[in-house]
One Martini backbone bead per residue (centre of mass of N, CA, C, O) as a GRO file, in nm:
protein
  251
    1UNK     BB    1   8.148  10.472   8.712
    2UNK     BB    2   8.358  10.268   8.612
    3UNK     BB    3   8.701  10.212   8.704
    4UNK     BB    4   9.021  10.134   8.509
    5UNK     BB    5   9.319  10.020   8.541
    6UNK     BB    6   9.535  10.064   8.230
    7UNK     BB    7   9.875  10.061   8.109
    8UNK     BB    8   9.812  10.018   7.826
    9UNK     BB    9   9.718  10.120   7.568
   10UNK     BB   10   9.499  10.373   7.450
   11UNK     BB   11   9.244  10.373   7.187
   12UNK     BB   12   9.034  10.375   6.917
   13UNK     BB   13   8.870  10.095   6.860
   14UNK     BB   14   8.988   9.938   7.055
   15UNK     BB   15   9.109   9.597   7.177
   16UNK     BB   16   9.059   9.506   7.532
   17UNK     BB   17   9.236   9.259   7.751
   18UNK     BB   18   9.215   9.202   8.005
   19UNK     BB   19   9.259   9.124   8.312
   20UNK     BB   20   9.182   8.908   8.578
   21UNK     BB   21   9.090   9.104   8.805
   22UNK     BB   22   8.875   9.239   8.625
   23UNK     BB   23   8.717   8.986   8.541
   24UNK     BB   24   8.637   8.929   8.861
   25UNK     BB   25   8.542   9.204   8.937
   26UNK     BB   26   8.289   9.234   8.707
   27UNK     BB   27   8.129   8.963   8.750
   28UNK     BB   28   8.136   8.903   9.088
   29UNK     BB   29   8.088   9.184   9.174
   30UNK     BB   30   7.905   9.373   8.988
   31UNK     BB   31   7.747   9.222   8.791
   32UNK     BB   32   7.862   9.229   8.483
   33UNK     BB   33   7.791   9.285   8.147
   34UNK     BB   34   7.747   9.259   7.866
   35UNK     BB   35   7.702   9.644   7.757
   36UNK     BB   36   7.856   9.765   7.961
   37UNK     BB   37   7.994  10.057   8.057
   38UNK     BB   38   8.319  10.157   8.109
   39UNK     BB   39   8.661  10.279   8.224
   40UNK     BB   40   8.992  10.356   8.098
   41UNK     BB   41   9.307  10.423   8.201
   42UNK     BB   42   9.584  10.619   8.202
   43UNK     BB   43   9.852  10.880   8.222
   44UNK     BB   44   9.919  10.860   7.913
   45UNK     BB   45   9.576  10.794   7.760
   46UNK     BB   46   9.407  10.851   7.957
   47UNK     BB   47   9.056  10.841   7.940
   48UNK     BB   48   8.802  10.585   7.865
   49UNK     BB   49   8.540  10.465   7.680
   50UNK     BB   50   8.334  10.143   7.743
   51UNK     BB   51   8.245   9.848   7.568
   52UNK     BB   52   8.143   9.541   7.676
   53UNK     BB   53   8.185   9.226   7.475
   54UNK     BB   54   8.326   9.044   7.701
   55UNK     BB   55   8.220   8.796   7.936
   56UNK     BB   56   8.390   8.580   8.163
   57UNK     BB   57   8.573   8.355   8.359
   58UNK     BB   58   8.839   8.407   8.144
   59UNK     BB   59   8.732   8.678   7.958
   60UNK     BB   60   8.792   9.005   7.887
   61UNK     BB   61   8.624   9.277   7.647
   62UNK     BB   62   8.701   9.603   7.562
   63UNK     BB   63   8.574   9.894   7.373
   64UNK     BB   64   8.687  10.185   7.240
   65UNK     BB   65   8.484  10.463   7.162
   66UNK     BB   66   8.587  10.711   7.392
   67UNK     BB   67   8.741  10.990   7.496
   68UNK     BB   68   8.762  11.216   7.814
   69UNK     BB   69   9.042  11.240   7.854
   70UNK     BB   70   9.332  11.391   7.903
   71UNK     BB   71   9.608  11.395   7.958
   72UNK     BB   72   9.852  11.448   8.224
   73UNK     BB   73  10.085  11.680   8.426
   74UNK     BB   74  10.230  11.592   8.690
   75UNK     BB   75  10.328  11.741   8.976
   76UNK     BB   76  10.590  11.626   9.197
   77UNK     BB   77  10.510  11.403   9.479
   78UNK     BB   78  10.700  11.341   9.767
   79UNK     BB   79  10.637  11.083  10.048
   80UNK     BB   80  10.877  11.029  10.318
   81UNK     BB   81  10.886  10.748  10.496
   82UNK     BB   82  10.787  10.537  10.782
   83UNK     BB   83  10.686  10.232  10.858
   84UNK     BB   84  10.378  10.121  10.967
   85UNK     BB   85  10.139   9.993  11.040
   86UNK     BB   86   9.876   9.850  10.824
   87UNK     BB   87   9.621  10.063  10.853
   88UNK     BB   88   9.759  10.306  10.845
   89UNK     BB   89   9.914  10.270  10.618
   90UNK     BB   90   9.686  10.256  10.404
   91UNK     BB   91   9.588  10.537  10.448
   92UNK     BB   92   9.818  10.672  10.388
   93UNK     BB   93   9.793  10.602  10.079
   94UNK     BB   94   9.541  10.659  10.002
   95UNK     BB   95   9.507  10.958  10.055
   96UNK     BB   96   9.783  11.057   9.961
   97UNK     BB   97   9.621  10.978   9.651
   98UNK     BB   98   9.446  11.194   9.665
   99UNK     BB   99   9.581  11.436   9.706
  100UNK     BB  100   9.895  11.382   9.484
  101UNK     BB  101  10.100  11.151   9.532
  102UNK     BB  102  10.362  11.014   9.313
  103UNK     BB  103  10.560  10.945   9.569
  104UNK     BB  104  10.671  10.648   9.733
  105UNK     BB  105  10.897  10.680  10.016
  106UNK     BB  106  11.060  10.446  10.199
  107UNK     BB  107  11.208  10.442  10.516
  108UNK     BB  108  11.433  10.377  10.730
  109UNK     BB  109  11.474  10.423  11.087
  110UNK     BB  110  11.577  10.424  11.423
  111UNK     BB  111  11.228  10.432  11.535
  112UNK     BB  112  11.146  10.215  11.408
  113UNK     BB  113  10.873   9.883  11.330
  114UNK     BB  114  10.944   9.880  11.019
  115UNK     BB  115  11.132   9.610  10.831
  116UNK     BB  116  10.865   9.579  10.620
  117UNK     BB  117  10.730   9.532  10.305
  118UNK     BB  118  10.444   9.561  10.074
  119UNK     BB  119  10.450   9.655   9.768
  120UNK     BB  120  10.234   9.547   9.621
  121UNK     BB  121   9.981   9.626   9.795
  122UNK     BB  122  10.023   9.925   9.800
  123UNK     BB  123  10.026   9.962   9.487
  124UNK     BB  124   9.707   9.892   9.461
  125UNK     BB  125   9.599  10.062   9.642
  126UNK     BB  126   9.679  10.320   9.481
  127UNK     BB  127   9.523  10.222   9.254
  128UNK     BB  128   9.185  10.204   9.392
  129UNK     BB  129   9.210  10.519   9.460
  130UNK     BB  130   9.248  10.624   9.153
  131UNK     BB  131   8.980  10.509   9.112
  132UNK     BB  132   8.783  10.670   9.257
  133UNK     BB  133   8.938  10.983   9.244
  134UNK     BB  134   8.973  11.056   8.958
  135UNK     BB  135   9.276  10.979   8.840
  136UNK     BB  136   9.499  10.876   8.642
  137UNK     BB  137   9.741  10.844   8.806
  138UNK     BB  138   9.988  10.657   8.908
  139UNK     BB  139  10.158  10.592   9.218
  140UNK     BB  140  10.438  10.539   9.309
  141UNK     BB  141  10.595  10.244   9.502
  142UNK     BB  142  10.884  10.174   9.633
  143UNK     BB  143  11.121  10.073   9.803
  144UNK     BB  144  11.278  10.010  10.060
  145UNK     BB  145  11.511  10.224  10.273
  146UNK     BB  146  11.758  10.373  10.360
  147UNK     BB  147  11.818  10.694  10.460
  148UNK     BB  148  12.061  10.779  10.338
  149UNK     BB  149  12.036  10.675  10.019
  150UNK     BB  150  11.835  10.905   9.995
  151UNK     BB  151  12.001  11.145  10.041
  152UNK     BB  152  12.252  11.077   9.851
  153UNK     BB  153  12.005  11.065   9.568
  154UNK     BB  154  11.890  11.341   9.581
  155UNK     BB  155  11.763  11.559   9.394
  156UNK     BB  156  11.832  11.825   9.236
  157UNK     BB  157  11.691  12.107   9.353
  158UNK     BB  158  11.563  11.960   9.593
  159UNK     BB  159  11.351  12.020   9.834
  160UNK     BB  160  11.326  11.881  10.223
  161UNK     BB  161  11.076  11.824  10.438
  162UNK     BB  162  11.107  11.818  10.781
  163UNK     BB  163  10.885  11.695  11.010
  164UNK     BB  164  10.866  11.842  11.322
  165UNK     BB  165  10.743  11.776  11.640
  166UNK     BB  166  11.061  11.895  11.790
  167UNK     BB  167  11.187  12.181  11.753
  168UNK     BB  168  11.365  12.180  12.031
  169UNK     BB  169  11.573  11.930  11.903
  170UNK     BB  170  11.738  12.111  11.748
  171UNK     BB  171  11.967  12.236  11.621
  172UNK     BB  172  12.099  12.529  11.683
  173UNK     BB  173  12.254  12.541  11.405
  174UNK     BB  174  11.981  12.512  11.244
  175UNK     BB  175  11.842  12.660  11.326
  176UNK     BB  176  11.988  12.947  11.229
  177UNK     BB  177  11.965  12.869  10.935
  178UNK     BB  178  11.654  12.900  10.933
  179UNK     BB  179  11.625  13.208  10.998
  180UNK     BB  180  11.825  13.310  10.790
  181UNK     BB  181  11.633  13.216  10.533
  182UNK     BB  182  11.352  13.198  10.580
  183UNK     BB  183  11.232  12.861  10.599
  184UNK     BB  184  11.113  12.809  10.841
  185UNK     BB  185  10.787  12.690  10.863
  186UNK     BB  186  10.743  12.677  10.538
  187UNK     BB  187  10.547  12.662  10.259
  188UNK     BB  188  10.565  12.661   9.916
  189UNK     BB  189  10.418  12.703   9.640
  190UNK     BB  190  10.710  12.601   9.504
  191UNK     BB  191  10.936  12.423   9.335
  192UNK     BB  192  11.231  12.455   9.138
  193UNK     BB  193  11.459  12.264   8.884
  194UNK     BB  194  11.679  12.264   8.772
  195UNK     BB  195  11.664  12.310   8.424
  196UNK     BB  196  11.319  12.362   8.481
  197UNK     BB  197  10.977  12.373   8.504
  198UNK     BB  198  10.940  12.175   8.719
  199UNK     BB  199  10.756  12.078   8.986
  200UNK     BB  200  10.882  12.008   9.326
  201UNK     BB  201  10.764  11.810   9.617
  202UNK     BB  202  10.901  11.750   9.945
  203UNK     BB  203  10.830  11.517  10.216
  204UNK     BB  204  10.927  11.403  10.572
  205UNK     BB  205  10.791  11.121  10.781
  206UNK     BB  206  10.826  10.993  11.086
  207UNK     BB  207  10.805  10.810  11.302
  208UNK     BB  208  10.650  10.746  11.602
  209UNK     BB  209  10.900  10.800  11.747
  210UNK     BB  210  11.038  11.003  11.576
  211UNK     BB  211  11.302  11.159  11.596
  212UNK     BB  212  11.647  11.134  11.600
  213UNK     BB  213  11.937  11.284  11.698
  214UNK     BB  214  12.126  11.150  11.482
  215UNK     BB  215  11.930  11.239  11.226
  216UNK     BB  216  11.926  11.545  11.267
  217UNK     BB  217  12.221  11.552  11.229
  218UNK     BB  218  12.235  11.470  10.955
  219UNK     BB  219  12.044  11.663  10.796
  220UNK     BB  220  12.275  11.890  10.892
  221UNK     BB  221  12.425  11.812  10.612
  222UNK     BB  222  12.195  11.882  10.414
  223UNK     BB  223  12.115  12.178  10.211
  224UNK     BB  224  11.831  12.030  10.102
  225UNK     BB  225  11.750  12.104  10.403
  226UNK     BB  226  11.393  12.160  10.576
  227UNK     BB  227  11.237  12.248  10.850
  228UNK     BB  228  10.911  12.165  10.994
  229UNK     BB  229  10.593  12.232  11.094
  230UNK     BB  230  10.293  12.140  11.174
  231UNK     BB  231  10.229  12.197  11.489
  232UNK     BB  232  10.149  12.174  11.859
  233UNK     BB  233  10.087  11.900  11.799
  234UNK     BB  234  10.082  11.539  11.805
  235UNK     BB  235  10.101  11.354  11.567
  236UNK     BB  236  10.000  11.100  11.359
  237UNK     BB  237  10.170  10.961  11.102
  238UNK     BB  238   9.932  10.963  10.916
  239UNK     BB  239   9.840  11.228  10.961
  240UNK     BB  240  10.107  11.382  10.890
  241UNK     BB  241  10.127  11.314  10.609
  242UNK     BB  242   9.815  11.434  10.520
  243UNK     BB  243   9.920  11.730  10.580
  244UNK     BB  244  10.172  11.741  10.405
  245UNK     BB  245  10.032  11.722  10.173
  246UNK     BB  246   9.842  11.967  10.200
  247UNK     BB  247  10.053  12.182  10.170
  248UNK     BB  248  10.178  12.076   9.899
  249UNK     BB  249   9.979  12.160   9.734
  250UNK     BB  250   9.839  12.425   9.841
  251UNK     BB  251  10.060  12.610  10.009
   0.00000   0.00000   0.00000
C-alpha cells in the first residue's frame, strides 16, 4: 500500500488536494491512475485510507474512505549529532527514523568536517524514511548550532548521555562523579521530565574525529551530562549513532 505524509488535516469524506511532489510521484513513478487506493497519513490526524479521484499532470485528488490507525503520542527520542558526509549522512537519518528518533539536532564540534548541511533535504529522507516504515510521525530535524548553545538551552531534567569512543580520555573528576553514581554506562529503561510524565531520552554522537580534550572538559560542566560507552570497538559514527538510538528505545 502506498503511504503519503500529509501535514494537513485529514478526515472522513474529505477530498485532499494533493501536494506537486505527491502527483508526481503517482503519476509518474507508481503508474497510478484514479481508483487506485492511497493511505495518507500524519502524527495529528492518524492514518487514512482514500481512493484517488483525479489523478493529472497538474493535479491530484483524494477521498478519504476510512481511519486505518489513530494517532500516538511518541516518547521524545533526541539524537545529538556532528554532521558527516552526505552518503552516511543520509543513512543516519534514514535508519534513525526507522528506529523512533523524533528529533535530530546538528551540533558544530571541534573535529568535525562538515559545517553545513541541507536541512531540507534531510528532511525529505525523514520524511521518505517514515513512509516506508509505516511510523505516522515525522522527526523534526533542526537547523545546525553550535554545541554551546545547545547545551546552554537543554531541556530541564533531560539527561544527555555522551557517547565516548575513548572512555579512557575522559577527565578523572568525570570517571569519579559518574562512578559514585553509578551511571556510567548505563542506559536508563526511561527518563523523566519534571513536573510531568513525558519521557524523553536523548544522547550525542561526537565527529569521525572523536570527542576533543576541550569539549570533553566542557561536558564536565553540566550536571545533565553523563558518559556512556558503545562498547570496545571504535564505530563509524552513522554506525555509532544507530547503536545508541537502539540502546535508547530498547532499554
Amino acid at each position: 500500500m502506498t503511504r503519503l505524509y500529509y501535514p494537513e488535516g485529514l478526515s472522513l469524506n474529505q477530498t485532499v488536494i494533493l501536494q506537486d511532489d505527491h502527483v508526481h510521484y503517482l503519476r509518474n513513478v507508481l503508474r497510478q491512475e484514479a481508483g487506485a487506493l492511497i493511505n495518507l497519513f500524519n502524527g495529528q490526524e492518524g492514518e487514512w485510507q482514500g481512493e484517488i479521484t483525479t489523478l493529472t499532470k497538474t493535479r491530484g485528488e483524494v477521498l478519504l474512505t476510512a481511519c486505518l490507525r489513530e494517532p500516538q503520542i511518541d516518547s521524545p527520542v533526541i539524537l545529538v549529532f556532528c554532521p558527516i558526509k552526505n552518503d552516511p549522512l543520509h543513512y543516519l537519518i534514514e535508519k534513525c527514523t526507522e528506529m523512533g528518533v523524533t528529533i535530530f539536532q546538528p551540533v558544530l564540534m571541534d573535529r568535525g568536517n562538515i559545517h553545513k548541511i541541507n536541512r531540507e533535504k534531510l528532511q525529505r529522507i525523514a520524511i521518505e524514511s517514515s513512509q516506508q516504515c509505516e511510523r505516522l510521525s515525522i522527526p523534526e530535524v533542526r537547523e545546525l548550532r553550535p554545541l554551546r548553545e545547545v547545551l546552554d538551552e537543554w531541556p530541564e531534567g533531560t539527561i544527555l548521555y555522551i557517547c565516548a569512543e575513548r572512555w579512557q580520555d575522559i577527565s578523572t573528576q568525570q570517571q569519579r562523579r559518574d562512578k559514585s553514581d553509578d551511571k556510567a554506562a548505563q542506559w536508563p529503561a526511561e527518563l523523566s521530565v519534571r513536573g510531568g510524565s513525558v519521557s524523553i531520552k536523548a544522547s550525542l554522537i561526537g565527529p569521525e574525529g572523536g570527542l576533543s580534550p576541550k569539549e570533553i572538559e566542557l561536558f564536565t560542566h553540566y550536571p545533565f551530562v553523563q558518559f556512556v560507552s558503545l562498547g570496545k570497538n571504535i564505530l563509524r559514527a552513522e554506525t555509532a549513532a544507530l547503536v545508541a538510538t537502539t540502546k535508547m528505545i530498547l532499554g
